[in-house]
C-alpha positions in Angstrom: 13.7 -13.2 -45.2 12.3 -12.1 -42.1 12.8 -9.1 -40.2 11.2 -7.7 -36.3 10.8 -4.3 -37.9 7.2 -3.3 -37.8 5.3 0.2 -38.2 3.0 -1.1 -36.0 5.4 -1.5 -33.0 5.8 1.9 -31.4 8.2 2.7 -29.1 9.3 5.5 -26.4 12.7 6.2 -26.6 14.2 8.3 -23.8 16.9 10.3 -24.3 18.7 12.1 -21.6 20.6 15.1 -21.5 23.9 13.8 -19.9 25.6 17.6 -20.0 22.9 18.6 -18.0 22.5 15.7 -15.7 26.2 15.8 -14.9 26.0 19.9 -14.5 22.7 19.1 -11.3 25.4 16.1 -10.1 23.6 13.4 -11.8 24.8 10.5 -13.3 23.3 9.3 -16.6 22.9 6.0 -14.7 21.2 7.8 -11.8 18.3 8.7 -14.4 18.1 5.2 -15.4 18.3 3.7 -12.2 15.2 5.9 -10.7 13.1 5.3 -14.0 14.2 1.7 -13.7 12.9 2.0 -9.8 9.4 3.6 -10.3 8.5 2.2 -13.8 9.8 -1.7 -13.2 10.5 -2.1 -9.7 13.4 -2.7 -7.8 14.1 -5.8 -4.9 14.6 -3.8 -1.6 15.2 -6.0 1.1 13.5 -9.3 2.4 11.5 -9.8 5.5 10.4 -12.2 7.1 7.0 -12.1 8.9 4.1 -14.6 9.9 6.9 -17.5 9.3 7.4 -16.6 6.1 10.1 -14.5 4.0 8.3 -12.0 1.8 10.4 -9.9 -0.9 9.9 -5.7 -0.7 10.0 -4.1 -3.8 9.3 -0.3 -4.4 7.7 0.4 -7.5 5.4 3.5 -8.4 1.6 3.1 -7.8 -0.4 1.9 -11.5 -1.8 5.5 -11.9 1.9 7.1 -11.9 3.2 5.1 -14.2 0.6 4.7 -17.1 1.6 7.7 -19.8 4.2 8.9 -21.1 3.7 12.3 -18.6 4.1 10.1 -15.9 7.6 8.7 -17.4 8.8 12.6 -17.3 7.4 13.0 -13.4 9.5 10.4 -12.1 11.6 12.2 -9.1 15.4 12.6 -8.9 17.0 13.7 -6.0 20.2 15.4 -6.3 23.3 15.2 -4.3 22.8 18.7 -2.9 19.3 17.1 -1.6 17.1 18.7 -4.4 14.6 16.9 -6.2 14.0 17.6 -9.7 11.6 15.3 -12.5 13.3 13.4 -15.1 11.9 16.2 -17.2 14.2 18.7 -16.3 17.1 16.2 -17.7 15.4 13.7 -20.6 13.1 14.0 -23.3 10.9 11.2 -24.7 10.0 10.5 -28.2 7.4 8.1 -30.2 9.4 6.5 -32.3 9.2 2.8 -34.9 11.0 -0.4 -33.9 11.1 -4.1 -33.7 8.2 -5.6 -32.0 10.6 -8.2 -30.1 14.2 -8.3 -30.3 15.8 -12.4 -30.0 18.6 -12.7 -28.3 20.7 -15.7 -28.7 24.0 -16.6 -25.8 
């Protein structure tokens, strides 16, 4: 048998606070959508420049995005125009997992 399962894989697992998000406005998918935005990157627009079309994509800088602190820092601004951290509305956890999940369409 084989199994993906290892004690040497940790993860971060995010859990958000959806009561509490919804109470500030939020959207549970508004949490994952910024996190997604600073941590991954997200396409903007494209432009084209110097005869060329070059792709914009915002992302955080390295050094904001390299610990688990910086995950927690990650800005969310509110429909009332406030901006809170994702710390205010998530918490993150070390916990065990599969190294590699396979996915098969």
């Amino acid at each position: 048998a084989y199994t993906t399962w290892s004690a040497a894989a940790p993860l971060l697992e995010l859990r958000v606070d959806r009561e509490r998000a919804q109470s500030v406005g939020l959207e549970p998918l508004d949490v994952f959508r910024a996190l997604q935005a600073a941590l991954g990157g997200q396409a903007i627009n494209d432009v084209s420049l110097f005869g060329r079309s070059w792709r914009v994509v915002m992302e955080a800088e390295a050094a904001q995005r390299m610990s688990v602190a910086d995950i927690l820092e990650v800005p969310l601004r509110t429909p009332d125009g406030a901006v809170l951290p994702v710390g205010n509305l998530a918490t993150v956890e070390l916990v065990l997992g599969p190294a590699t999940i396979v996915r098969h369409d």
